[in-house]
Every structure is written in structure tokens, then in C-alpha cells.
N, C-alpha and C positions, 0 to 999 in steps of 0.2 A: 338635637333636642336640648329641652331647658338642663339636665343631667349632665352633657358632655360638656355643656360651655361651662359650666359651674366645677368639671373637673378641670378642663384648660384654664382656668382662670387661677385656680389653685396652685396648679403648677406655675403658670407664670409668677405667680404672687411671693412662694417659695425656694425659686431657681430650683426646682430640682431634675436634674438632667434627664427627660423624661422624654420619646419620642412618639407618637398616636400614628398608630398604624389602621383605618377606618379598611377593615379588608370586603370584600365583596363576594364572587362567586367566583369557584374555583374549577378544573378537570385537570384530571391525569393521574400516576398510578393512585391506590389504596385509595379513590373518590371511591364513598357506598354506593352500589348501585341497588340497595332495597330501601334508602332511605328518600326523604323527599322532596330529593334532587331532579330537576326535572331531566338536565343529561343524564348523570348516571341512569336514571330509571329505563331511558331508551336505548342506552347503551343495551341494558341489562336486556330488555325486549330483543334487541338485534342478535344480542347474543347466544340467548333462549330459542331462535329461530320463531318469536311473535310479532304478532302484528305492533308498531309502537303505537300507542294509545294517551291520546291527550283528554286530559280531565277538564278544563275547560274549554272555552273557542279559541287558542290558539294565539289569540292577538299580541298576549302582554309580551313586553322587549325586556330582555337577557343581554350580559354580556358574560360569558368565561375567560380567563385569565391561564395557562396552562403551569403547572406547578413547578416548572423549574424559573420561570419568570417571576412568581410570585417568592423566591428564593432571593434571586436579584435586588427583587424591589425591595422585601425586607430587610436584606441585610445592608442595604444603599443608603432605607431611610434611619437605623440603626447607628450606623458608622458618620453618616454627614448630614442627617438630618438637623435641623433646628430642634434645641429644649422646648419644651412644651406645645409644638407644633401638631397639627394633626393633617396627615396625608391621607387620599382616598388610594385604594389600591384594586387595581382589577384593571381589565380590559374597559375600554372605551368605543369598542366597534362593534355594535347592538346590532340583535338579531331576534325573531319573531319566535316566541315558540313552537310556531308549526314551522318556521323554516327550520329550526335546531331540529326538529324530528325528521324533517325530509334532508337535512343534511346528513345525520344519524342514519336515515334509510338507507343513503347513495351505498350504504360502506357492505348492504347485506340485502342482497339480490330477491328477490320472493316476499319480500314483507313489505308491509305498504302504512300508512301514515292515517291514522280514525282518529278523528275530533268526536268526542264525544256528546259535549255540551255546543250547541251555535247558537247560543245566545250569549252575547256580549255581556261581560261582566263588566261595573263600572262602580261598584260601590270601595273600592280601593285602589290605591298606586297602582300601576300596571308595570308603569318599568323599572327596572332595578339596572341601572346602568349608573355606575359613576361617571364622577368629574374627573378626570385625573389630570387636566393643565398645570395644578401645582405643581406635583409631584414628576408628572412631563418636562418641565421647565426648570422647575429648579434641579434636578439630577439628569438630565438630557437621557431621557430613558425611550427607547425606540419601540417601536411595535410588539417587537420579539414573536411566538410562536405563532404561526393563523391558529384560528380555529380548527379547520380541518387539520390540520397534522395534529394538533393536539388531542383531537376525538380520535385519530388514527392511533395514536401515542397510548391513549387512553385503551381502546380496545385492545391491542397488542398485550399491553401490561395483564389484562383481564381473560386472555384466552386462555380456554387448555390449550395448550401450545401442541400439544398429541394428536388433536383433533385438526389441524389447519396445516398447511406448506407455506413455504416461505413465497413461492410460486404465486398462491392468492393474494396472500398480502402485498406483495409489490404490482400484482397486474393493479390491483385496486389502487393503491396508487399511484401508476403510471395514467391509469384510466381518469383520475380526479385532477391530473395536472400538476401531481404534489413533487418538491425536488426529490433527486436522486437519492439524497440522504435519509431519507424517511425510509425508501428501500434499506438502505444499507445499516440503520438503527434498529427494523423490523427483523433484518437475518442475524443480526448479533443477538437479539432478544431469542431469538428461534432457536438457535446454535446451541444456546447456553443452558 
């Protein structure tokens, strides 16, 4: 927007050692799951043992970024970033809202995935996916979390831990194909 470049331009104009961090969407621990995040919200449904429930048709594209990656990139673009530059940060590997919920469902067996609205909405942006080549390129930043381990990651952090075994959690992700470590992160969280 006409705002941002009128503040990059300020910066430029003044050297002052100033780094744009453009962040995007986020998961993992302390993400709200009553606010109006479309993961946390389903997390929060899967959790509650509900159905996940999508308020409109499902179509528009998401990415998540999991929060220890968004650690990384902060403190990468921080420390080496260019003065007055501005980086996009988030995930770059887009996903459908109705797939986030049926990815969301894989994790909690009995609940099923309702679109509410099926009528295509079109009267704004539908995806919210950044760019992130810059910031890919010039800091050689890799993929880092999938999605699914980080909704795993994310539920983990959010369970009564009282209420589930360590047993569940790792059939599930033996069951999703997730690595071994996801087990062995999920019984440290359990343990403790």
C-alpha cells in the first residue's frame, strides 16, 4: 500500500537501521483457538470433539508458517537483513480452506468437515499466501516445519494432556506418515 512504501522510502531517505518484517499467518503453541483464525478455530472444533465448521465455501488459499520457523526468520531477517528493506514472512506452500479443515479432521477420528456457505464468494482477495523468494534467496531459508507436524505440534501444546496417551498421539502420527520425532516431541510434551 501507498503507507508502506512512504514508510520504506523514509527509511531509506534517513539510513536508519531499520529491518520490515511483512509477517503473515501463523500455528503453534499459545495460537487463539476462539479467535478468528481459521486453524486455531478447527483445531479448537477437533478438540472439543465438533464437527469443524467452515463459514464460507471453503475455496480461499492459506498458508501457515509454524512458530518456531517464524523465530528463525525473524531473528535471520533482524541480524542480516538489509536497512530499510522489507521481507514477506510466512509459509509459501498454500492450501484450500476446506483442505486445512480436512487436514485438521485427519488428527480426530468422528468429526467430519461442513461448509457452510457454497456459494463462492468473490467480492475480495481470497488468498493470503505470501511471496517469500526474497527472503528465500537472500537468507537461503528452507522449508522448515510441514504443515501437518505443525497442526500436530499445535494440538499437542493445546491438549489436556490428562485426557489423551502418548499411545494416541503417536499412532496418529505414525498413521499420517509424520517422522519419528513428532512421536518422540509429543511423549516429552506428555511426560512433562
Amino acid at each position: 500500500s501507498a503507507s508502506k512504501e512512504r514508510v520504506q522510502n523514509l527509511l531509506k531517505q534517513y539510513g536508519l537501521p531499520v529491518r520490515i518484517a511483512r509477517c503473515f499467518a501463523f500455528v503453534g503453541p499459545y495460537l487463539p483457538l476462539n479467535k478468528h483464525y481459521a486453524v486455531g478455530n478447527f483445531i479448537r472444533d477437533g478438540l472439543s470433539n465438533k464437527d469443524i465448521l467452515i463459514q464460507g465455501d471453503g475455496s480461499q488459499f492459506r498458508s501457515y508458517m509454524y512458530a518456531s520457523d517464524l523465530t528463525i526468520w525473524l531473528w535471520t531477517i533482524l541480524m542480516k537483513g538489509r536497512d530499510g528493506e522489507a521481507y514477506n514472512v510466512g509459509s509459501d506452500c498454500e492450501i484450500s480452506i476446506k483442505d486445512l479443515a480436512n487436514t485438521i479432521a485427519e488428527f480426530f477420528p468422528g468429526i467430519s468437515v461442513k461448509i457452510l456457505n457454497q456459494i463462492k464468494i468473490t467480492h475480495r482477495n481470497q488468498n493470503y499466501v505470501p511471496d517469500t523468494r526474497k527472503a528465500k534467496e537472500e537468507f537461503k531459508f528452507s522449508d522448515g516445519i510441514t504443515l501437518k507436524e505443525a497442526i500436530l505440534k499445535t494440538i499437542v501444546c493445546n491438549l489436556n494432556l490428562s485426557a489423551i496417551s502418548f499411545k494416541s498421539i503417536s499412532e496418529r502420527a505414525a498413521g499420517l506418515g509424520l517422522p519419528a520425532i513428532i512421536a518422540a516431541n509429543s511423549a516429552s510434551v506428555i511426560e512433562s
